[in-house]
N, C-alpha and C positions, 0 to 999 in steps of 0.2 A: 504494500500500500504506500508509503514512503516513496518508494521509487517510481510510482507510479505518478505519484502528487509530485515530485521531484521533476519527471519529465513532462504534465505539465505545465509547470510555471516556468520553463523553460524559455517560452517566448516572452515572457512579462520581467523577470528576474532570471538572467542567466549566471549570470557569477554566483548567484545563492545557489540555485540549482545545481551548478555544476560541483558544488562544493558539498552538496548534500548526498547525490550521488560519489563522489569521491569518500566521503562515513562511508559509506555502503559497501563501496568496494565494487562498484559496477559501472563496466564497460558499455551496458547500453544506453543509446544517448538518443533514439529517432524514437517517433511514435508507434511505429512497428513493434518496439518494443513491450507496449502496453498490457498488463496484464498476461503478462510473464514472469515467474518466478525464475531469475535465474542469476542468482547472486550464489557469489562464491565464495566459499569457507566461512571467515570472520569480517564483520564488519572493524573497521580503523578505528583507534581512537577518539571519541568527540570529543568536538571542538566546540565554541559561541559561532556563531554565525551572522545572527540580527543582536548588533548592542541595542539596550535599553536605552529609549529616549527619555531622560529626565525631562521634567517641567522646564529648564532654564533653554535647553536645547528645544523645545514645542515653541516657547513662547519667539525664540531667535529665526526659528524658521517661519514663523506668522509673519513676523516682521518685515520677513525677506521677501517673502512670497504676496506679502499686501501689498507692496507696490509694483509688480505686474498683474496684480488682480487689478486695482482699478480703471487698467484699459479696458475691463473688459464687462464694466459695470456701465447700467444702461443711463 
């Protein structure tokens, strides 16, 4: 299931995904692949992948992102 949700978000988040499939330890990366079990031996050590956005980091990316919002406010 992992690997499935992993190939996936492939078009939307590639580097996470690729990195999620790398835990796994699996070489398949197309759609083809989809519901297939075919992972081999042990999964790799985890890792973090998505850091926590603290509050200080939300409120800084509002900031950022408020002023190309309001180009686009009517």
């Amino acid at each position: 299931m992992c690997k499935d949700l992993a190939l996936l978000l492939q078009p939307f988040i590639p580097n996470s995904s690729d990195k999620i499939l790398k835990l796994l330890n699996c070489d398949e990366r197309n759609f083809e692949d989809l519901n297939k079990f075919n992972l081999k031996g042990e999964i790799n050590k985890p890792y973090i992948i998505f850091n926590k956005l603290e509050d200080k980091d939300i409120e800084q990316l509002k900031n950022v992102t408020s002023k190309f919002n309001k180009f686009f406010e009517d």
